[in-house]
PDB file of N, CA, C and O in Angstrom:
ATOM      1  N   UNK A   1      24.921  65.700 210.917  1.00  0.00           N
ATOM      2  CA  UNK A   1      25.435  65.345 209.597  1.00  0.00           C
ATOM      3  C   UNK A   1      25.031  66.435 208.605  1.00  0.00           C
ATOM      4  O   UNK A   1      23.934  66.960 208.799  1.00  0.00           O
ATOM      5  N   UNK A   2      25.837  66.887 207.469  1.00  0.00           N
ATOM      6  CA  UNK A   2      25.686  67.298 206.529  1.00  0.00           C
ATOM      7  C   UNK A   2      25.696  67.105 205.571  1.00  0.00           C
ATOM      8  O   UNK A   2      26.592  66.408 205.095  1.00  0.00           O
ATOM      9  N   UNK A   3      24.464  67.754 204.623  1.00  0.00           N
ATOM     10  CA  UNK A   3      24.874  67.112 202.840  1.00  0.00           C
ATOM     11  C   UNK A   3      24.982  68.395 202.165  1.00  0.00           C
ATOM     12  O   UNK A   3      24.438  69.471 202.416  1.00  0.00           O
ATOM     13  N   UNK A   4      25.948  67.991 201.091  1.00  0.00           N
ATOM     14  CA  UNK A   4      26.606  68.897 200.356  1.00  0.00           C
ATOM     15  C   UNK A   4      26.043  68.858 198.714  1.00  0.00           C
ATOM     16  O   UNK A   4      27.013  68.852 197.956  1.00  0.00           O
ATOM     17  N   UNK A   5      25.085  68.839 198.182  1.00  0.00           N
ATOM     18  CA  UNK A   5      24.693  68.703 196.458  1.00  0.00           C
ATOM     19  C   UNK A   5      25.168  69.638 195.948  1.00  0.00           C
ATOM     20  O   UNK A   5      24.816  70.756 196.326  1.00  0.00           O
ATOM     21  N   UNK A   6      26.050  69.495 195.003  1.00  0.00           N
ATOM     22  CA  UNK A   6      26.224  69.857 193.855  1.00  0.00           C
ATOM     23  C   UNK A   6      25.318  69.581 192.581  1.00  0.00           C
ATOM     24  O   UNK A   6      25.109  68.405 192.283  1.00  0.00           O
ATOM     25  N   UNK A   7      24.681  70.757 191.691  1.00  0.00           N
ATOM     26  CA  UNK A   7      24.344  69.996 190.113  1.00  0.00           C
ATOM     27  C   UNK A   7      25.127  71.037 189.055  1.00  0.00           C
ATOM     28  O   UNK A   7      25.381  72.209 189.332  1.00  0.00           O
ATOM     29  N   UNK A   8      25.375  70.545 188.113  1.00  0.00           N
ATOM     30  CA  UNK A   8      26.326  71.178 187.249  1.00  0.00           C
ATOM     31  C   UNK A   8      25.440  70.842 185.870  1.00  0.00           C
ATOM     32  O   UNK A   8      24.799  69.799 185.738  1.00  0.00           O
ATOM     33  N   UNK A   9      25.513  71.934 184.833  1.00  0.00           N
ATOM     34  CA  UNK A   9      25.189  71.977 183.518  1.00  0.00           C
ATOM     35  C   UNK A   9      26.367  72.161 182.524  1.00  0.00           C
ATOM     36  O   UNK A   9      27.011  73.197 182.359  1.00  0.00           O
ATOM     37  N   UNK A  10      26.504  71.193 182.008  1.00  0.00           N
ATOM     38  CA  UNK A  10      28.054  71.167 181.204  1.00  0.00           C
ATOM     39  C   UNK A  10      27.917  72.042 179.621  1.00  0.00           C
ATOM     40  O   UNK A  10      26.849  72.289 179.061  1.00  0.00           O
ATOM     41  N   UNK A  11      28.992  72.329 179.225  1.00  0.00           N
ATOM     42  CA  UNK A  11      29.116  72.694 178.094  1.00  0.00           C
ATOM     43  C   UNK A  11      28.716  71.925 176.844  1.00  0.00           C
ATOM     44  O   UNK A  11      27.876  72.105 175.961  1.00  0.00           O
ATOM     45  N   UNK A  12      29.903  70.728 177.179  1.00  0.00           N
ATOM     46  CA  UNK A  12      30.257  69.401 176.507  1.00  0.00           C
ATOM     47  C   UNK A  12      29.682  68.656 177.418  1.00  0.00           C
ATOM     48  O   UNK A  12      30.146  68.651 178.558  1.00  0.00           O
ATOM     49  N   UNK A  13      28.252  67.670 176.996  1.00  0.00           N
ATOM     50  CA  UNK A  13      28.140  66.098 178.159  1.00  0.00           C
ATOM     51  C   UNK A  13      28.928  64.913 177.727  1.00  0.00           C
ATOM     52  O   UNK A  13      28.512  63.761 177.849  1.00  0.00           O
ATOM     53  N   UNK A  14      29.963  65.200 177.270  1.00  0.00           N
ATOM     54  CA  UNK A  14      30.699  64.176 176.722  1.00  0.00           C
ATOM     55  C   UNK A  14      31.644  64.025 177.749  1.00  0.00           C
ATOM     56  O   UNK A  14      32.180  62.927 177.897  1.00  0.00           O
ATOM     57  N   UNK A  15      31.998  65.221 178.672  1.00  0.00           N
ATOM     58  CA  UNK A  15      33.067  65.115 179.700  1.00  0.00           C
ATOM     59  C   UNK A  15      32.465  65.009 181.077  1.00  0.00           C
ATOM     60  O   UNK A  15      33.084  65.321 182.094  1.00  0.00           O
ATOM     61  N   UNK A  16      31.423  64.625 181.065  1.00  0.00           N
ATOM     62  CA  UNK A  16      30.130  63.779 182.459  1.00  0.00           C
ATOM     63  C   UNK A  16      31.485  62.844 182.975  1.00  0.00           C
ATOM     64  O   UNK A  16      32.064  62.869 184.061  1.00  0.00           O
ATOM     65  N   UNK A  17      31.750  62.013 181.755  1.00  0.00           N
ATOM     66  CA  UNK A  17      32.396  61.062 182.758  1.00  0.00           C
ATOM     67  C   UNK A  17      33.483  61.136 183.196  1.00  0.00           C
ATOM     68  O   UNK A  17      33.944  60.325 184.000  1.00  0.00           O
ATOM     69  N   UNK A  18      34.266  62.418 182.610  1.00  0.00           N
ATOM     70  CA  UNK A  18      35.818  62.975 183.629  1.00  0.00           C
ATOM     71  C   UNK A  18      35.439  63.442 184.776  1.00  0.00           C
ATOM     72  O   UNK A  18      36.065  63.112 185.783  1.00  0.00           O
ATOM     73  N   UNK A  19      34.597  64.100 184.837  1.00  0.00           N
ATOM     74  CA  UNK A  19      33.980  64.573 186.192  1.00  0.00           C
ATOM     75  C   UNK A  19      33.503  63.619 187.213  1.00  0.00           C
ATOM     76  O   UNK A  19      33.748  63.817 188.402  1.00  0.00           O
ATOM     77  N   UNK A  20      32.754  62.470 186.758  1.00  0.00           N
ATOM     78  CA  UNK A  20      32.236  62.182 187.938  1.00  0.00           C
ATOM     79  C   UNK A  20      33.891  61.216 188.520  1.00  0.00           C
ATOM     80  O   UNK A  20      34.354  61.319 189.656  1.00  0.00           O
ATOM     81  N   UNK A  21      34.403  60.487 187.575  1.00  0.00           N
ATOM     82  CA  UNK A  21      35.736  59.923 187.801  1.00  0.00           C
ATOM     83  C   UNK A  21      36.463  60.932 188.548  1.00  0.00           C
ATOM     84  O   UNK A  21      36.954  60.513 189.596  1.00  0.00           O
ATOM     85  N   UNK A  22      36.679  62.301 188.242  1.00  0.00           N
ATOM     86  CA  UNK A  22      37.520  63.182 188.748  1.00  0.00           C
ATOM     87  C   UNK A  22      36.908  63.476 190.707  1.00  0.00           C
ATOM     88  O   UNK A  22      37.539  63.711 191.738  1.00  0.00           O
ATOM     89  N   UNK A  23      35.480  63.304 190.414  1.00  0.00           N
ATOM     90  CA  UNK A  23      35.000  63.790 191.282  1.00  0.00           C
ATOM     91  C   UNK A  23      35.122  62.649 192.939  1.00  0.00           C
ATOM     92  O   UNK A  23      35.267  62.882 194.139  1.00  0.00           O
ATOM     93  N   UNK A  24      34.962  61.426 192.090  1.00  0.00           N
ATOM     94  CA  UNK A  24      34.481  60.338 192.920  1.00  0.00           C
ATOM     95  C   UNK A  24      35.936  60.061 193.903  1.00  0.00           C
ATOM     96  O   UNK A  24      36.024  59.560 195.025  1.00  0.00           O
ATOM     97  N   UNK A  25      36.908  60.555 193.071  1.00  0.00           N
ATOM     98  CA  UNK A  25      38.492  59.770 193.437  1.00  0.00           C
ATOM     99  C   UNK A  25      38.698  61.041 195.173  1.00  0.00           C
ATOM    100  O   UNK A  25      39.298  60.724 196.201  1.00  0.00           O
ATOM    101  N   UNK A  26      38.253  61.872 195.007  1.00  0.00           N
ATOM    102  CA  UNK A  26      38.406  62.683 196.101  1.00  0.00           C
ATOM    103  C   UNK A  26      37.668  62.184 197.376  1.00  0.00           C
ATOM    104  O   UNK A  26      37.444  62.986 198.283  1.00  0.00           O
ATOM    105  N   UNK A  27      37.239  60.734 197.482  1.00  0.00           N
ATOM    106  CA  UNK A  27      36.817  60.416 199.037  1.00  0.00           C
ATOM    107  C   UNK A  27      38.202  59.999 199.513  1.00  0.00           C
ATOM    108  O   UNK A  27      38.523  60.345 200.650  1.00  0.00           O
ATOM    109  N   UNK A  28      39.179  59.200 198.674  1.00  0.00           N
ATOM    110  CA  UNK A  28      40.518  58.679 199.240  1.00  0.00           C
ATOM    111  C   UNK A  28      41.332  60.030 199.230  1.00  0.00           C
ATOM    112  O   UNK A  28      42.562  60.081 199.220  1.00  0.00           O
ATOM    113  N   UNK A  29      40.809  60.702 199.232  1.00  0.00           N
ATOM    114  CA  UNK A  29      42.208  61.868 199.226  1.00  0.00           C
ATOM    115  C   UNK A  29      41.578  63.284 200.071  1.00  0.00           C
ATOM    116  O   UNK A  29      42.334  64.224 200.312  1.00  0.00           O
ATOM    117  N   UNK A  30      40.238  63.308 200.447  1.00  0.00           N
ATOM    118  CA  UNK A  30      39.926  64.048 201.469  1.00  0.00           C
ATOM    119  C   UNK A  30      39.377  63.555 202.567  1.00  0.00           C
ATOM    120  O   UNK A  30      38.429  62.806 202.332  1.00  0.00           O
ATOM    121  N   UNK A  31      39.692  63.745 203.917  1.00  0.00           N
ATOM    122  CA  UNK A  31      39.516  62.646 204.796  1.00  0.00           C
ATOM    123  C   UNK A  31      37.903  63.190 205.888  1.00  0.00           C
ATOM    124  O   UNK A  31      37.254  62.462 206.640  1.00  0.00           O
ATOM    125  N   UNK A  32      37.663  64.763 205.560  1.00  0.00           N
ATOM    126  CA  UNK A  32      36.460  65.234 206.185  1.00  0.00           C
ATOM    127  C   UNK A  32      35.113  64.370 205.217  1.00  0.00           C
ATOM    128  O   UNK A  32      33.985  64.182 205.674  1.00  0.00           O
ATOM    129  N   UNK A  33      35.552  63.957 203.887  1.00  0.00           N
ATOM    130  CA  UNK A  33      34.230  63.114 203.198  1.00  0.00           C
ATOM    131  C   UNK A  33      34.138  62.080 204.121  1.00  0.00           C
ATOM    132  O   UNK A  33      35.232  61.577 204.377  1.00  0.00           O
ATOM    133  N   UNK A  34      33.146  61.578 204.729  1.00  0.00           N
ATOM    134  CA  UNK A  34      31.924  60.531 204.557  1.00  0.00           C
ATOM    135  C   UNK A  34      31.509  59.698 203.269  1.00  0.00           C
ATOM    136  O   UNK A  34      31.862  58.566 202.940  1.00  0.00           O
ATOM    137  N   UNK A  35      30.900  60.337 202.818  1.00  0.00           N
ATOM    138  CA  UNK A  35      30.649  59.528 201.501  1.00  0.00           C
ATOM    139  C   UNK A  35      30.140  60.241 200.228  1.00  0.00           C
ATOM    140  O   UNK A  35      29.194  61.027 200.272  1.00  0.00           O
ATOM    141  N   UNK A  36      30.623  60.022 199.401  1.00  0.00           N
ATOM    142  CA  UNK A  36      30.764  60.761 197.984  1.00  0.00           C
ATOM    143  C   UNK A  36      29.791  59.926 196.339  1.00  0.00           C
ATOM    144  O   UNK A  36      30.197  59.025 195.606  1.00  0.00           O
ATOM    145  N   UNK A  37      28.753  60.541 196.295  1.00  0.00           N
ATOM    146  CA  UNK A  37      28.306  59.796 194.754  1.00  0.00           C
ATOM    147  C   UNK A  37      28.400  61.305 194.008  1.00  0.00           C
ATOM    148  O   UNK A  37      28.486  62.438 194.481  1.00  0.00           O
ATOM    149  N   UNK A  38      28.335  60.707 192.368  1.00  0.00           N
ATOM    150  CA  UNK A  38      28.370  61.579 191.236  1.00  0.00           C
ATOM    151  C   UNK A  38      27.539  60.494 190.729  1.00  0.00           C
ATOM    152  O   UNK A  38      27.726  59.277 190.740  1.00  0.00           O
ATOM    153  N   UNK A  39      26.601  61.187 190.292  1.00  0.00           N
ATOM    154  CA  UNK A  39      25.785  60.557 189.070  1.00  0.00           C
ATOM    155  C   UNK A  39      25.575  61.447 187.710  1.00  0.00           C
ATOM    156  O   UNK A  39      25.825  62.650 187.792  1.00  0.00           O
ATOM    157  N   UNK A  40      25.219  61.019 186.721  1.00  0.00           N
ATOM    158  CA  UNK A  40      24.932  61.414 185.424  1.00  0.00           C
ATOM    159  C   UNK A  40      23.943  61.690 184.884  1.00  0.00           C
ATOM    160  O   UNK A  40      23.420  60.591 184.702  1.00  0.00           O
ATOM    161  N   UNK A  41      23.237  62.499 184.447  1.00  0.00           N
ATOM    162  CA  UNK A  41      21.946  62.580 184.034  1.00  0.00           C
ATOM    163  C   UNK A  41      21.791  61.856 182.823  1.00  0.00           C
ATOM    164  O   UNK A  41      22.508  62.152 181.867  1.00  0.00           O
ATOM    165  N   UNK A  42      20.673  60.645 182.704  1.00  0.00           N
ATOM    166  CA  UNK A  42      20.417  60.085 181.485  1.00  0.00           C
ATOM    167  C   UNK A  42      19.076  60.625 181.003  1.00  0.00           C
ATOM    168  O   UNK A  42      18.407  59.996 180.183  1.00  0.00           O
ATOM    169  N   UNK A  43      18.798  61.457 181.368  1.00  0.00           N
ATOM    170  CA  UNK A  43      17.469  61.987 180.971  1.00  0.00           C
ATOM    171  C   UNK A  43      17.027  62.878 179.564  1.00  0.00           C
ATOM    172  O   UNK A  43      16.045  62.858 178.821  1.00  0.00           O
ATOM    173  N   UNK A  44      18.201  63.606 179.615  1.00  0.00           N
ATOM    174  CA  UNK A  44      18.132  64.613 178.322  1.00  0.00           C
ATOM    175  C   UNK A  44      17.475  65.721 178.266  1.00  0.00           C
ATOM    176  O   UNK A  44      17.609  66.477 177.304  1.00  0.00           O
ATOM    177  N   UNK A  45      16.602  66.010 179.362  1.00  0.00           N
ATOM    178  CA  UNK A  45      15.898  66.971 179.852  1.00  0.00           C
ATOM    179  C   UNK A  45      16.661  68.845 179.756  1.00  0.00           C
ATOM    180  O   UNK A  45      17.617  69.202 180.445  1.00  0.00           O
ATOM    181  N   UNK A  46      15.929  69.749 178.748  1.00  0.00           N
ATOM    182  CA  UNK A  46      16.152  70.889 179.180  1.00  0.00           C
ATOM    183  C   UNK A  46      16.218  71.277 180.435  1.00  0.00           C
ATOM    184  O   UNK A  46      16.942  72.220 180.756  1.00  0.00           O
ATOM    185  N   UNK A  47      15.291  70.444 181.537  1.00  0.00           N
ATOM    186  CA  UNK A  47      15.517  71.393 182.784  1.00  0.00           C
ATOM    187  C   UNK A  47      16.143  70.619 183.789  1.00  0.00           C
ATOM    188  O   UNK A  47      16.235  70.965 184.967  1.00  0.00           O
ATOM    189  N   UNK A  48      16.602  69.491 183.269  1.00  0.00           N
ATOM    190  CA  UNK A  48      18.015  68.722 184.248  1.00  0.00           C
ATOM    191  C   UNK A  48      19.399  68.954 184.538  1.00  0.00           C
ATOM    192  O   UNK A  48      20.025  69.361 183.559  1.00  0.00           O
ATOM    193  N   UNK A  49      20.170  68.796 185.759  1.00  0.00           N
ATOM    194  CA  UNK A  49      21.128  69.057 185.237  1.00  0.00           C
ATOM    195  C   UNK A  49      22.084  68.046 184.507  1.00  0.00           C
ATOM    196  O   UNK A  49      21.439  67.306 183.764  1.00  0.00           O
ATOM    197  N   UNK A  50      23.376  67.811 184.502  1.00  0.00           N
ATOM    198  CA  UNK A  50      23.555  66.961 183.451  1.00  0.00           C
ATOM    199  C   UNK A  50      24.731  66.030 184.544  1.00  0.00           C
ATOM    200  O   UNK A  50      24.971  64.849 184.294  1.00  0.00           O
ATOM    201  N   UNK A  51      25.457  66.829 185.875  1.00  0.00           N
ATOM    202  CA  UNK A  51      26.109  65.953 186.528  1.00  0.00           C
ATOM    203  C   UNK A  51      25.791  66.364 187.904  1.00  0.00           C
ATOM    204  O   UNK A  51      25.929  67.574 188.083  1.00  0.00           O
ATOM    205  N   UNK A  52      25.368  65.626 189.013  1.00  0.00           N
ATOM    206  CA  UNK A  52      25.590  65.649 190.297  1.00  0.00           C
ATOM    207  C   UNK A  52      26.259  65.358 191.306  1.00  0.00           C
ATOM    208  O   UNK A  52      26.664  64.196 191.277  1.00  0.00           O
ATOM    209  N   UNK A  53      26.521  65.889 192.121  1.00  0.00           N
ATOM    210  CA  UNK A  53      27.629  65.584 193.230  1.00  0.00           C
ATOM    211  C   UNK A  53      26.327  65.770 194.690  1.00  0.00           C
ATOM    212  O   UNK A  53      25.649  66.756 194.981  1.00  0.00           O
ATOM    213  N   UNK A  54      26.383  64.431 195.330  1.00  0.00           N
ATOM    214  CA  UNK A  54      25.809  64.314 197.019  1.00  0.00           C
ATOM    215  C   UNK A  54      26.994  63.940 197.532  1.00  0.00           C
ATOM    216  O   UNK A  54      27.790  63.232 196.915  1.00  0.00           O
ATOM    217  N   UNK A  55      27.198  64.428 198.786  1.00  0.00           N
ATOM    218  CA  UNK A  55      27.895  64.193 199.550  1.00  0.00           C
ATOM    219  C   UNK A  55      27.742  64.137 200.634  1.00  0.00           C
ATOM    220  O   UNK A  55      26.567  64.363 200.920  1.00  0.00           O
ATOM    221  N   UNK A  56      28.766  63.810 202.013  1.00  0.00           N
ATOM    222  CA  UNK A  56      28.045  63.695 203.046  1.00  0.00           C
ATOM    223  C   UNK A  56      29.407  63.975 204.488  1.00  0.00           C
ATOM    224  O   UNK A  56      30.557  63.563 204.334  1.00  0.00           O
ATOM    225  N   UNK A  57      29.159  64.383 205.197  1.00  0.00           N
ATOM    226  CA  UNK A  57      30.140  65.282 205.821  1.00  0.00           C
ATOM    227  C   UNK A  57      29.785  65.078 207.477  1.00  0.00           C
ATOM    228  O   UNK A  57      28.579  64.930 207.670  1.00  0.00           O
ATOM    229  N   UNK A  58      30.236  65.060 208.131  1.00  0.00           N
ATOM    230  CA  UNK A  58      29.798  64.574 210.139  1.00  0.00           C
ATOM    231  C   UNK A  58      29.493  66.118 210.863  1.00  0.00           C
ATOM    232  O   UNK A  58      28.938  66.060 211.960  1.00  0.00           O
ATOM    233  N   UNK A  59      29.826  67.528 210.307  1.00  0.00           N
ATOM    234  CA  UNK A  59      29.684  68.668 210.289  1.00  0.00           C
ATOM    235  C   UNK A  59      29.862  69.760 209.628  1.00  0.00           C
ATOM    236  O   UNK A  59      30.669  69.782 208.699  1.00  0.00           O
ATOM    237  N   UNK A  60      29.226  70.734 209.946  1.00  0.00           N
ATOM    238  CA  UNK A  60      29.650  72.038 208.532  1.00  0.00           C
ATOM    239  C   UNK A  60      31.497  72.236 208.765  1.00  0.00           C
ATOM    240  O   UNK A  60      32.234  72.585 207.843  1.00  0.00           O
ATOM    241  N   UNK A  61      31.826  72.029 209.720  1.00  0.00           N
ATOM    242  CA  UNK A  61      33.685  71.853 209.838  1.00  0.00           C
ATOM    243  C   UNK A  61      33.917  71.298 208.564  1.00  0.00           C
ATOM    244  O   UNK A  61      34.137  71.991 207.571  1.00  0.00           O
ATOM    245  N   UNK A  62      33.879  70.197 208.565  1.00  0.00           N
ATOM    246  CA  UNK A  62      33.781  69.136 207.693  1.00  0.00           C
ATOM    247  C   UNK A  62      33.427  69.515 206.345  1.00  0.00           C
ATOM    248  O   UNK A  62      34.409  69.797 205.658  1.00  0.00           O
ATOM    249  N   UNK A  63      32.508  69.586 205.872  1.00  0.00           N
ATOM    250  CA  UNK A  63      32.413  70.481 204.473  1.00  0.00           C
ATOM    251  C   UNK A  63      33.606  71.524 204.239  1.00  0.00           C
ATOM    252  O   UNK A  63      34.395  71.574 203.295  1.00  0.00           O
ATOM    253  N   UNK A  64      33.492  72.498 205.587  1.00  0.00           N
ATOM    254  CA  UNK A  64      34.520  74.028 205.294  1.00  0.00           C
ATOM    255  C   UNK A  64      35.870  73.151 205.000  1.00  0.00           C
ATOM    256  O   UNK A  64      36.558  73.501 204.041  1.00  0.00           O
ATOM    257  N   UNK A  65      36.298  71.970 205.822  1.00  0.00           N
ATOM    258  CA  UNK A  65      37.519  71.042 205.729  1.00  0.00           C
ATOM    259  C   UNK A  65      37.989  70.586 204.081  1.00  0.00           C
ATOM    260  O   UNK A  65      39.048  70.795 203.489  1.00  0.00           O
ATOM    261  N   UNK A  66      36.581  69.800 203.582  1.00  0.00           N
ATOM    262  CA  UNK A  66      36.515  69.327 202.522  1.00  0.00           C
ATOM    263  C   UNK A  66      36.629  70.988 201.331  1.00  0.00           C
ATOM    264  O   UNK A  66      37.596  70.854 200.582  1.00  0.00           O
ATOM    265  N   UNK A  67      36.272  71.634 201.215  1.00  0.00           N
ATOM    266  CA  UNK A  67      36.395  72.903 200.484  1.00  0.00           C
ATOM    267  C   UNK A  67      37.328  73.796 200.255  1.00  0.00           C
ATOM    268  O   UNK A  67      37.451  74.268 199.125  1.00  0.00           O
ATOM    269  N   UNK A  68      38.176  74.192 201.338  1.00  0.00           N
ATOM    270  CA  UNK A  68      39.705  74.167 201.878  1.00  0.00           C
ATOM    271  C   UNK A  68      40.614  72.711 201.272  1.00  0.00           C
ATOM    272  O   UNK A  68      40.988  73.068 200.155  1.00  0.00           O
ATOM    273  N   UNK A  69      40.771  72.260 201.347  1.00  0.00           N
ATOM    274  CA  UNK A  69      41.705  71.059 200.846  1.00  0.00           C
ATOM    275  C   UNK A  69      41.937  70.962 199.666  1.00  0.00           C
ATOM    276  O   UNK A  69      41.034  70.694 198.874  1.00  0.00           O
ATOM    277  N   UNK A  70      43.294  71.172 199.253  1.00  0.00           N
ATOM    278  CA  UNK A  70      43.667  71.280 198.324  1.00  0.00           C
ATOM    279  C   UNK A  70      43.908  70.379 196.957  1.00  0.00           C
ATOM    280  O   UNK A  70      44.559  70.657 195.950  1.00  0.00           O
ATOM    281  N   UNK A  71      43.171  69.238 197.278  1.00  0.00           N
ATOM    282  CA  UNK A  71      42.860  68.655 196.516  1.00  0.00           C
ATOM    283  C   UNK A  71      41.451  69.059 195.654  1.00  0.00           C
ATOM    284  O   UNK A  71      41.452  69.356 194.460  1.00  0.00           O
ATOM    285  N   UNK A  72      40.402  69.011 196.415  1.00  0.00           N
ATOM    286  CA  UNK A  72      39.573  70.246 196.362  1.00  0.00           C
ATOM    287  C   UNK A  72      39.456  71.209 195.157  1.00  0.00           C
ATOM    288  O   UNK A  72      38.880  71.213 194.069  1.00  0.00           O
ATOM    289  N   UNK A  73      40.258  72.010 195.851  1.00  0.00           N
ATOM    290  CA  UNK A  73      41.118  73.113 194.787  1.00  0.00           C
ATOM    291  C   UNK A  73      41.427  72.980 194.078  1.00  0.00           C
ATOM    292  O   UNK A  73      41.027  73.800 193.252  1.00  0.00           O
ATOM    293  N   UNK A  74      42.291  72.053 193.588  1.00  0.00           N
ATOM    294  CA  UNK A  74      42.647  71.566 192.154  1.00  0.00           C
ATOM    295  C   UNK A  74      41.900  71.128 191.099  1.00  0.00           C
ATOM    296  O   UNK A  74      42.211  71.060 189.910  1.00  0.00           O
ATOM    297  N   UNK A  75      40.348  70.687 191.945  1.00  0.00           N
ATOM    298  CA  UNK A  75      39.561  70.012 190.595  1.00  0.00           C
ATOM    299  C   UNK A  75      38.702  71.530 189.878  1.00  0.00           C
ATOM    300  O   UNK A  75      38.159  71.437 188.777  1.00  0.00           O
ATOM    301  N   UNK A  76      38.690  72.606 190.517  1.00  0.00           N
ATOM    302  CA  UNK A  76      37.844  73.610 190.619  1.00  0.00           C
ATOM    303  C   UNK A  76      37.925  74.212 189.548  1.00  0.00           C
ATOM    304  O   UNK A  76      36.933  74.594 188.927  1.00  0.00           O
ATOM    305  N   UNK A  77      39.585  74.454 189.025  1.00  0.00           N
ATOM    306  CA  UNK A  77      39.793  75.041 187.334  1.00  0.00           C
ATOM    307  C   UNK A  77      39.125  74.377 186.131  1.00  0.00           C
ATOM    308  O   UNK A  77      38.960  74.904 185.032  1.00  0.00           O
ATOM    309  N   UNK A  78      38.682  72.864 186.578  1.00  0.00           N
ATOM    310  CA  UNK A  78      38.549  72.332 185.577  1.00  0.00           C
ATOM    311  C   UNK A  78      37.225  72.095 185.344  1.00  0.00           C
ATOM    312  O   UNK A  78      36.756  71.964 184.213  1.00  0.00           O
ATOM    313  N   UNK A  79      36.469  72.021 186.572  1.00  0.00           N
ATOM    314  CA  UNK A  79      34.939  72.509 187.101  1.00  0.00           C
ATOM    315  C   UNK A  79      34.564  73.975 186.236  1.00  0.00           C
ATOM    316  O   UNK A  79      33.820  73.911 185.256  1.00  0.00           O
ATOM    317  N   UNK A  80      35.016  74.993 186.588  1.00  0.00           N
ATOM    318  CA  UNK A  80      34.887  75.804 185.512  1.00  0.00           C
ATOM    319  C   UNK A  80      35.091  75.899 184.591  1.00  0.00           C
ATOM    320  O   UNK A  80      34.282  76.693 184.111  1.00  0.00           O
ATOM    321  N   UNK A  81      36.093  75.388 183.523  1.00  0.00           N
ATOM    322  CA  UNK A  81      36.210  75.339 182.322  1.00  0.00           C
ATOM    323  C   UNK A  81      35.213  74.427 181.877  1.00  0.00           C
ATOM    324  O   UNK A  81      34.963  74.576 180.680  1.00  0.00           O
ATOM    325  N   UNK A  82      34.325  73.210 182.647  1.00  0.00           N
ATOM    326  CA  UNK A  82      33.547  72.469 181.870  1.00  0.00           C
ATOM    327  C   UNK A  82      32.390  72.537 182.091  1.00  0.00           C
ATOM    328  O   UNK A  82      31.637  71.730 181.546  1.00  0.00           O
ATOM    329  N   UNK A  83      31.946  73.416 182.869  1.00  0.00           N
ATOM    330  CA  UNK A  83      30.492  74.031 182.934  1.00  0.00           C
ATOM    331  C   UNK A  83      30.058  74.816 182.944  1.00  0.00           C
ATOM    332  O   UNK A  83      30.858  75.700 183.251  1.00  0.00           O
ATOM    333  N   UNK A  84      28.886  75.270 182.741  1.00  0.00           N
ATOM    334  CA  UNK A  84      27.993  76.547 182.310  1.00  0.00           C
ATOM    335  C   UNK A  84      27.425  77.077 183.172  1.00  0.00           C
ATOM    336  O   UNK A  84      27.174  78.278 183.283  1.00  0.00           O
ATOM    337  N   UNK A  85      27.108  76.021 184.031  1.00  0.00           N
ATOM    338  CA  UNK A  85      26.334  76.521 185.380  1.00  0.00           C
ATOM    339  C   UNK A  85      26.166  75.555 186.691  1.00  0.00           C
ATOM    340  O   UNK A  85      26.044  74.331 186.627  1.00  0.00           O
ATOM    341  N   UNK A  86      26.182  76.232 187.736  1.00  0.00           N
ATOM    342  CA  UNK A  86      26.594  75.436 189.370  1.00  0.00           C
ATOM    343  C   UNK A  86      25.109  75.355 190.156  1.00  0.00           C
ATOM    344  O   UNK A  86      24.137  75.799 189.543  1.00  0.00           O
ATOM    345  N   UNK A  87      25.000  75.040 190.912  1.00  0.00           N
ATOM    346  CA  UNK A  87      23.799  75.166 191.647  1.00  0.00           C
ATOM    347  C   UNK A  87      24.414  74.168 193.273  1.00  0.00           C
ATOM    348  O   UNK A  87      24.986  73.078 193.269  1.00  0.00           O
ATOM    349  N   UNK A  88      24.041  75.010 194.475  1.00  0.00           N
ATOM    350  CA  UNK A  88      24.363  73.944 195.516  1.00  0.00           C
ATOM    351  C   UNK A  88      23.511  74.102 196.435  1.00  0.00           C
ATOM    352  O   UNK A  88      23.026  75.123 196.921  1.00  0.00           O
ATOM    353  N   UNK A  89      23.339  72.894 196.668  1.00  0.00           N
ATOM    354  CA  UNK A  89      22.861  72.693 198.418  1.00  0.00           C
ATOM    355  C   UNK A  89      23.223  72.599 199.440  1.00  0.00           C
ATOM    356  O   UNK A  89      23.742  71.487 199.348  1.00  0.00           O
ATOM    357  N   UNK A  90      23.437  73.000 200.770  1.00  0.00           N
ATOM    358  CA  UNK A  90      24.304  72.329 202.111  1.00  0.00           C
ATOM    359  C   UNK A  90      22.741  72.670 203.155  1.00  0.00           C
ATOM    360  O   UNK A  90      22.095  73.699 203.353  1.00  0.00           O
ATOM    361  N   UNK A  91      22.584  71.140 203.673  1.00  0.00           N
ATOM    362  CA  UNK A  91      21.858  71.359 204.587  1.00  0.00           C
ATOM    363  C   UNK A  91      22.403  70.523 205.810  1.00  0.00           C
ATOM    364  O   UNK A  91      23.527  70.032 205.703  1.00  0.00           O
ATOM    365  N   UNK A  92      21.512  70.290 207.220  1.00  0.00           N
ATOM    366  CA  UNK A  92      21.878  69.341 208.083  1.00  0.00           C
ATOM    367  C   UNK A  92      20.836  68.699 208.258  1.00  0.00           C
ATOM    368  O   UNK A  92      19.792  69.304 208.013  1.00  0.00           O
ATOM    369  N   UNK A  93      20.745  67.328 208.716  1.00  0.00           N
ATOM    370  CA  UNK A  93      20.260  66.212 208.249  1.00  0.00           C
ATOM    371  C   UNK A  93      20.180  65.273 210.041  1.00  0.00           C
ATOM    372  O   UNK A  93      19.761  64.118 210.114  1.00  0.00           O
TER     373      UNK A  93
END
């Protein structure tokens, strides 16, 4: 198994919750996900980030599957326009 973290530092935290909505809707529409959370940072913390993505994948196929898919792809323009900064993890588990 693999996990996939995402943390993101937004511009605007006002658009936390298009993202994780944007983010969450991609388990019905990519079929290499397993299982998908986005959470929000309620912390307020300078050294937090402000949205996360765990995920969870049956192999690194599977991730490369999920990353490739063009659904995927589509959320990615908007991923960049609303954040400042990325950070990821992929390990196996």
């Amino acid at each position: 198994m693999v996990k996939h973290i995402v943390m993101w530092k937004l511009h605007n935290k006002s658009d936390a919750r298009e993202i994780k909505t944007t983010l969450e809707a991609l388990k019905d529409k990519v079929p290499s996900i397993i299982d998908i959370e986005v959470g929000i940072d309620f912390s307020d913390s300078d050294a937090s980030a402000d949205v996360v993505l765990y995920s969870t994948f049956a192999d690194a196929q599977g991730l490369a599957d999920y990353q490739a898919h063009p659904d995927h792809q589509n959320v990615l323009p908007m991923m960049r326009r609303l954040t400042s900064s990325r950070m990821v993890t992929d390990y196996v588990y």
